[in-house]
BAPAZA-98391 format. One record per residue: residue number from 1; residue in three letters; x, y, z of N, C-alpha, C in turn. Coordinates in nm, 2 decimals, m for minus. Each point is the difference from the previous one (the first is absolute). Example, Ala and Ser with C-alpha at 12.3 -4.5 7.8 and 13.67 -1.06 7.14 Angstrom:
<atoms>
+-----+---------+--------+--------+--------+--------+--------+--------+--------+--------+--------+
: num : residuo :    npx :    npy :    npz :   capx :   capy :   capz :    cpx :    cpy :    cpz :
+-----+---------+--------+--------+--------+--------+--------+--------+--------+--------+--------+
:   1 :     Ala :   1.32 :  m0.57 :   0.78 :  m0.09 :   0.12 :   0.00 :   0.09 :   0.12 :   0.00 :
:   2 :     Ser :  m0.04 :   0.11 :  m0.07 :   0.09 :   0.11 :   0.00 :  m0.08 :   0.11 :   0.08 :
+-----+---------+--------+--------+--------+--------+--------+--------+--------+--------+--------+
</atoms>
This chain:
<atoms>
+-----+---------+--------+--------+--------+--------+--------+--------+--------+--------+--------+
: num : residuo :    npx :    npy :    npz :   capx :   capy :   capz :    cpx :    cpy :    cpz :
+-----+---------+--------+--------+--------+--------+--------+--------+--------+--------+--------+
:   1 :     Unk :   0.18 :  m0.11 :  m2.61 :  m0.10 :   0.09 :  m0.04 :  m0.07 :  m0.06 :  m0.12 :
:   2 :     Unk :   0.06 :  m0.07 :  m0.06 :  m0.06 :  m0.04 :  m0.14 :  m0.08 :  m0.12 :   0.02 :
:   3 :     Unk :   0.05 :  m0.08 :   0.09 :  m0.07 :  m0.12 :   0.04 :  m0.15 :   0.07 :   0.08 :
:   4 :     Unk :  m0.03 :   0.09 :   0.09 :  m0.08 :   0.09 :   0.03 :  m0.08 :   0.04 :  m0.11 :
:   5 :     Unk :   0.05 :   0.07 :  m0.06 :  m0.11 :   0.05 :  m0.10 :  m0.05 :  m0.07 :  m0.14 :
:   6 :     Unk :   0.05 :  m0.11 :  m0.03 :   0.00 :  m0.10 :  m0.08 :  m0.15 :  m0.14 :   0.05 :
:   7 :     Unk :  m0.02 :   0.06 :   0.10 :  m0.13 :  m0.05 :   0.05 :  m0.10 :   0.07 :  m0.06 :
:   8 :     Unk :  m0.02 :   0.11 :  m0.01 :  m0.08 :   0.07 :  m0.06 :   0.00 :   0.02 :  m0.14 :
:   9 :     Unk :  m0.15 :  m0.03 :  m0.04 :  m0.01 :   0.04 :  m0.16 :   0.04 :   0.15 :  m0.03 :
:  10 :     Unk :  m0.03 :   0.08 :   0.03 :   0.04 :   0.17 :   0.02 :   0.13 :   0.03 :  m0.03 :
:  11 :     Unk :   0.11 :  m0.08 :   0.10 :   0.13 :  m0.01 :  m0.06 :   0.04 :   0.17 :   0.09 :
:  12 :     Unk :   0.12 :   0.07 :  m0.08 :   0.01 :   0.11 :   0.05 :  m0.07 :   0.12 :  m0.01 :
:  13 :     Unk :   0.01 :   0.12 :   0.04 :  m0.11 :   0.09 :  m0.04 :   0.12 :   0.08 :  m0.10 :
:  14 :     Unk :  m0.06 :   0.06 :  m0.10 :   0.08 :   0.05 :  m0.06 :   0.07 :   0.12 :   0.07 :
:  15 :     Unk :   0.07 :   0.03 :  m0.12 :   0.13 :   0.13 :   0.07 :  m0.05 :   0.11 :   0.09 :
:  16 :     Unk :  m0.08 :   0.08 :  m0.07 :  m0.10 :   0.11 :   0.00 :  m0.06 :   0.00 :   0.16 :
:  17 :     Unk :  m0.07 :  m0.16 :   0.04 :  m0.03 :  m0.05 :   0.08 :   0.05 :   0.01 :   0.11 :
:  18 :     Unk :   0.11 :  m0.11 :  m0.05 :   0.10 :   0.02 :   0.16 :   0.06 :   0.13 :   0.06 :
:  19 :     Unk :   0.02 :   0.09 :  m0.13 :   0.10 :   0.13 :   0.04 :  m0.12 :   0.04 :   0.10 :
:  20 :     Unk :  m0.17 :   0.05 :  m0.02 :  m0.08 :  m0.03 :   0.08 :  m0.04 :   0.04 :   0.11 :
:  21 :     Unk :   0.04 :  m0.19 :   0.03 :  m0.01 :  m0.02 :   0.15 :   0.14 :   0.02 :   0.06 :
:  22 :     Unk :   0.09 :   0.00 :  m0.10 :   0.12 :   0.06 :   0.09 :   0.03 :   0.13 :   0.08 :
:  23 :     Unk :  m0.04 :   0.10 :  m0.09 :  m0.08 :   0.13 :   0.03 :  m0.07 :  m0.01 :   0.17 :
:  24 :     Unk :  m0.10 :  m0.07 :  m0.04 :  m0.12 :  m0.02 :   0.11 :   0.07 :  m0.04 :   0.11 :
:  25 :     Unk :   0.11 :  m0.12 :  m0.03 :   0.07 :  m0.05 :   0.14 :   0.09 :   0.09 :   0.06 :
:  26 :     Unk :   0.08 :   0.12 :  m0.12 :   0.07 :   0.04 :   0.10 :  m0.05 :   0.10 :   0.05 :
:  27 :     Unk :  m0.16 :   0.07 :  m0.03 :  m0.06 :   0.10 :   0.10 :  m0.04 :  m0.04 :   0.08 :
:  28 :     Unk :  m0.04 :  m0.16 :   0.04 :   0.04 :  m0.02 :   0.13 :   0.08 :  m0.04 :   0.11 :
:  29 :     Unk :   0.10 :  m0.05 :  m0.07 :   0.13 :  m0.01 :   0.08 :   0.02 :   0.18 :   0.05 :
:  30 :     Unk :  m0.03 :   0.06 :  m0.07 :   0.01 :   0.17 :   0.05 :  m0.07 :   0.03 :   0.09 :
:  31 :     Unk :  m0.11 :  m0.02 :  m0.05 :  m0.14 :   0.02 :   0.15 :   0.09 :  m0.09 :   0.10 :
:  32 :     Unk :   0.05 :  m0.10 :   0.02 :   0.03 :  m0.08 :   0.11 :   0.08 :   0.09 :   0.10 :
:  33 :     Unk :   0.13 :   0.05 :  m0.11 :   0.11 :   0.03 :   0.05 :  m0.05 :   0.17 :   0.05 :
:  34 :     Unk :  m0.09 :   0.08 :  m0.02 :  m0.04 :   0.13 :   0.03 :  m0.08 :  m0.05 :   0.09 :
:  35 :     Unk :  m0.10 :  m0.11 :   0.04 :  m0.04 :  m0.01 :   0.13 :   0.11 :  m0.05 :   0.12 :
:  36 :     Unk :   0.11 :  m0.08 :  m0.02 :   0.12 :  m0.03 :   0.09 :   0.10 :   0.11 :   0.01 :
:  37 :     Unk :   0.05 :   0.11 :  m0.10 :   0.06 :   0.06 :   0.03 :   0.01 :   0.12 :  m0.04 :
:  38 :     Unk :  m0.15 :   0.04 :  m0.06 :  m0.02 :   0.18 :  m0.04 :  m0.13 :   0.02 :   0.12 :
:  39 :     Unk :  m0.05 :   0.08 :  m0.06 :  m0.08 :   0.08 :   0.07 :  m0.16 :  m0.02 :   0.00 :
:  40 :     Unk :  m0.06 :  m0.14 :  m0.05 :  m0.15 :  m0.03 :  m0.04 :   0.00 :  m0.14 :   0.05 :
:  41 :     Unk :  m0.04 :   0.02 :   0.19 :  m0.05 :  m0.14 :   0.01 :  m0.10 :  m0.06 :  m0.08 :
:  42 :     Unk :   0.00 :  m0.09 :   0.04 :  m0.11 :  m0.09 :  m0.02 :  m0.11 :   0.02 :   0.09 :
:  43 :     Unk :  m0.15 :  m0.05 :  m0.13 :  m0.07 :   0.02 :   0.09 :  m0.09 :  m0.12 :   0.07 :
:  44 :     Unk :  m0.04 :   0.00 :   0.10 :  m0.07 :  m0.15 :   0.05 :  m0.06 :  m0.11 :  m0.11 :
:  45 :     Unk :  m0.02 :   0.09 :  m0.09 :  m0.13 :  m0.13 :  m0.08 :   0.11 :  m0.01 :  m0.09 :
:  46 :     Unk :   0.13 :   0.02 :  m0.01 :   0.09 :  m0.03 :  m0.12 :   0.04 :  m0.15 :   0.06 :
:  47 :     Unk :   0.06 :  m0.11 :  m0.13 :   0.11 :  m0.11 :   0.04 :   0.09 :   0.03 :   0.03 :
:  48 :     Unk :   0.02 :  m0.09 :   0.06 :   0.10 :   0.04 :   0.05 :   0.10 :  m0.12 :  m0.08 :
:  49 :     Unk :   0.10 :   0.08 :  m0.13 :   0.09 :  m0.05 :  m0.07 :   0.13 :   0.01 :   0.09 :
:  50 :     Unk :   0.13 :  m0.05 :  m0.09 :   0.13 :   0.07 :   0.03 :   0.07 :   0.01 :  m0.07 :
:  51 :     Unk :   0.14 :   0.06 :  m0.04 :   0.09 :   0.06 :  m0.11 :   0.03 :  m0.16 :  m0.02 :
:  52 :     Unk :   0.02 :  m0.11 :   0.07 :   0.07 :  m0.10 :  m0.05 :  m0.17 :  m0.06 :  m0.09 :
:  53 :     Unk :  m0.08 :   0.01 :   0.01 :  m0.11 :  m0.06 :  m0.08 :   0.00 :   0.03 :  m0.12 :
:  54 :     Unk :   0.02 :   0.16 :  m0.01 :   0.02 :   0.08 :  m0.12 :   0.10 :  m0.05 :  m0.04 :
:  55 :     Unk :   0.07 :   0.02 :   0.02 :   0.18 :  m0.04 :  m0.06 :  m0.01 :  m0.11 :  m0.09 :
:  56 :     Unk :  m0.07 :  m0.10 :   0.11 :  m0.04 :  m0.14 :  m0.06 :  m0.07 :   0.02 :  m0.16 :
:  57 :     Unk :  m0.11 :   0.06 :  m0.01 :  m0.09 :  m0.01 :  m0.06 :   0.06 :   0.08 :  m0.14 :
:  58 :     Unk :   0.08 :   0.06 :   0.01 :   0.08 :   0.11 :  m0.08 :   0.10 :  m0.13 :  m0.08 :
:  59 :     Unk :   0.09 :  m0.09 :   0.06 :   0.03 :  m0.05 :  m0.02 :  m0.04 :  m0.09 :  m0.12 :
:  60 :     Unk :  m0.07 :  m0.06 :   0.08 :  m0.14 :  m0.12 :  m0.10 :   0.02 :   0.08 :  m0.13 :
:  61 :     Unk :  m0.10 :   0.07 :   0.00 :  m0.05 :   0.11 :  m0.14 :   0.16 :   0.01 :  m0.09 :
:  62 :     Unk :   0.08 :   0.06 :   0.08 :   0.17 :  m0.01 :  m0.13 :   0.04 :  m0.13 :  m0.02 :
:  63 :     Unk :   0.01 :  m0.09 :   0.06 :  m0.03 :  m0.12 :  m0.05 :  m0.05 :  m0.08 :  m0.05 :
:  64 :     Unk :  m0.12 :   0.08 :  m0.02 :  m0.12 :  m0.08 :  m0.12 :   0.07 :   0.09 :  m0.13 :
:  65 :     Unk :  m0.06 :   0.12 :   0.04 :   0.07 :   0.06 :  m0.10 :   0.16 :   0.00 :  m0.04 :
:  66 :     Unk :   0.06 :  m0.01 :  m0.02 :   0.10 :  m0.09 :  m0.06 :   0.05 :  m0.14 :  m0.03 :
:  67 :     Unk :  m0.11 :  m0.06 :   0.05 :  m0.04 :  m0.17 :  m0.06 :  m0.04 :   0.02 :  m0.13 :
:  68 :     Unk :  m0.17 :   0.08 :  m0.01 :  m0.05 :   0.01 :  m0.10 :   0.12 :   0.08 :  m0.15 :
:  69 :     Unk :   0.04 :   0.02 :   0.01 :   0.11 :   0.14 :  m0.09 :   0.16 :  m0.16 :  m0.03 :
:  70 :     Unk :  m0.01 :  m0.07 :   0.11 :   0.12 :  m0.12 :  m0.06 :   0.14 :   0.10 :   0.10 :
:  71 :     Unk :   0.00 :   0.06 :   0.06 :   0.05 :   0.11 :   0.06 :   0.09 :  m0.05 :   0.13 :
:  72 :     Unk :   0.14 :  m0.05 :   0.00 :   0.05 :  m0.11 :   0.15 :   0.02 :   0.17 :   0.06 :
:  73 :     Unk :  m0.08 :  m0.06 :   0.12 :   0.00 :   0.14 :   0.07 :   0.17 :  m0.04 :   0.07 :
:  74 :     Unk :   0.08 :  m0.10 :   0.07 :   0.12 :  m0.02 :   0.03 :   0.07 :   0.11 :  m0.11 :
:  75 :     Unk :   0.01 :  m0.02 :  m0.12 :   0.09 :   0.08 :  m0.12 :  m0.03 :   0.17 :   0.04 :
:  76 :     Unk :  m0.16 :   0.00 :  m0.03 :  m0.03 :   0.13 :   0.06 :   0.02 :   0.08 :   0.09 :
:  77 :     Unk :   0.04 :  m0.02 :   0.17 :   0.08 :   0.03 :   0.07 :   0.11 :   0.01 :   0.00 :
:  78 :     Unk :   0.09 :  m0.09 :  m0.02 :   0.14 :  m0.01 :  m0.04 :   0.02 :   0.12 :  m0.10 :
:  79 :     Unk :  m0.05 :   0.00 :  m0.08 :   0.05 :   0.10 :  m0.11 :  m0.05 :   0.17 :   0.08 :
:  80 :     Unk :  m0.09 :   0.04 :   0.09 :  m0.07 :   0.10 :   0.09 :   0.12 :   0.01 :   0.10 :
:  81 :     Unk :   0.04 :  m0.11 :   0.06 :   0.09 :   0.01 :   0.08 :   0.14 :   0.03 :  m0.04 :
:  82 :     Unk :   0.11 :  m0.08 :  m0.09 :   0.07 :   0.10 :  m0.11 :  m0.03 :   0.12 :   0.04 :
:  83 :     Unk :  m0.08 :   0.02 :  m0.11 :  m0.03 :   0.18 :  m0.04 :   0.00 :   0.05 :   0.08 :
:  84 :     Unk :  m0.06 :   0.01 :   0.16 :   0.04 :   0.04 :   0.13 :   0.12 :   0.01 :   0.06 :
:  85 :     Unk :   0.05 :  m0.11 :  m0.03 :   0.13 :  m0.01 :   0.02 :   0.12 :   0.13 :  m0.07 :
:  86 :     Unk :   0.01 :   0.01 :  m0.13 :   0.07 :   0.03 :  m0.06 :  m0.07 :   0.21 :   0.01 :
:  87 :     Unk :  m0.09 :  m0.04 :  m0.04 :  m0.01 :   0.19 :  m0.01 :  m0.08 :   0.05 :   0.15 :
:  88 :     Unk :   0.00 :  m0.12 :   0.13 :   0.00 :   0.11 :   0.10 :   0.14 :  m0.05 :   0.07 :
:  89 :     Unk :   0.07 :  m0.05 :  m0.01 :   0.15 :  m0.02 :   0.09 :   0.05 :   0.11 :   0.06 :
:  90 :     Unk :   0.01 :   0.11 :  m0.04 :   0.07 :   0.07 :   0.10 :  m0.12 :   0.10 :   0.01 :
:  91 :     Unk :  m0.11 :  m0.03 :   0.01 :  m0.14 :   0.10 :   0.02 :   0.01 :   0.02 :   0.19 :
:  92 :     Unk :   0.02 :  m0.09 :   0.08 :   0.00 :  m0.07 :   0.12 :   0.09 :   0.00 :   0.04 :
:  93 :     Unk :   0.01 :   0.05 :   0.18 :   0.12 :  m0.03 :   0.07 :  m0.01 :  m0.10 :   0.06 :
:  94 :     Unk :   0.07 :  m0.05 :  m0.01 :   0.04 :  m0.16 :   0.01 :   0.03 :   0.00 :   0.19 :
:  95 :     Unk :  m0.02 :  m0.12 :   0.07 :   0.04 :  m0.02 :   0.09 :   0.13 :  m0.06 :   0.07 :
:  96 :     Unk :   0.06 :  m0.02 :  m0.10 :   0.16 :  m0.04 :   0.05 :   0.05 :   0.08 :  m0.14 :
+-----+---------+--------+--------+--------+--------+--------+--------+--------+--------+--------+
</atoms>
């Protein structure tokens, strides 16, 4: 990511910024997933995107964003995942 955006003078967009387009990306990963599996096709003159495009692009953006911030998104999961771990454990019935 850093080698990516390290081409450009611009550099990252600030915080404010990314939170954003993150916003933006995930009202269309929504639009995507309510034209595949709610109730509002699509209409002919729309792109035709897909949930994995969005996904994609959602991606990117938390990854910039936590570049710019010095932020190992690895640490950051891991510690999300823990916490999931520990206070939903017995939230779930388990399959074996």
């Amino acid at each position: 990511m850093d080698n990516y955006i390290s081409q450009y003078k611009e550099g990252y967009f600030s915080p404010l910024a990314m939170m954003a387009r993150l916003t933006e990306e995930t009202g269309e990963l929504a639009r995507e997933v309510n034209h595949y599996y709610g109730e509002k096709p699509k209409k002919a003159s729309e792109k035709e995107n897909t949930i994995e495009e969005e996904l994609g692009d959602i991606i990117f953006v938390i990854a910039c964003f936590a570049n710019s911030l010095e932020i190992d998104l690895s640490e950051s999961f891991d510690m999300a995942m823990s916490k999931i771990e520990t206070r939903d454990k017995d939230r779930w019935t388990r399959k074996y």
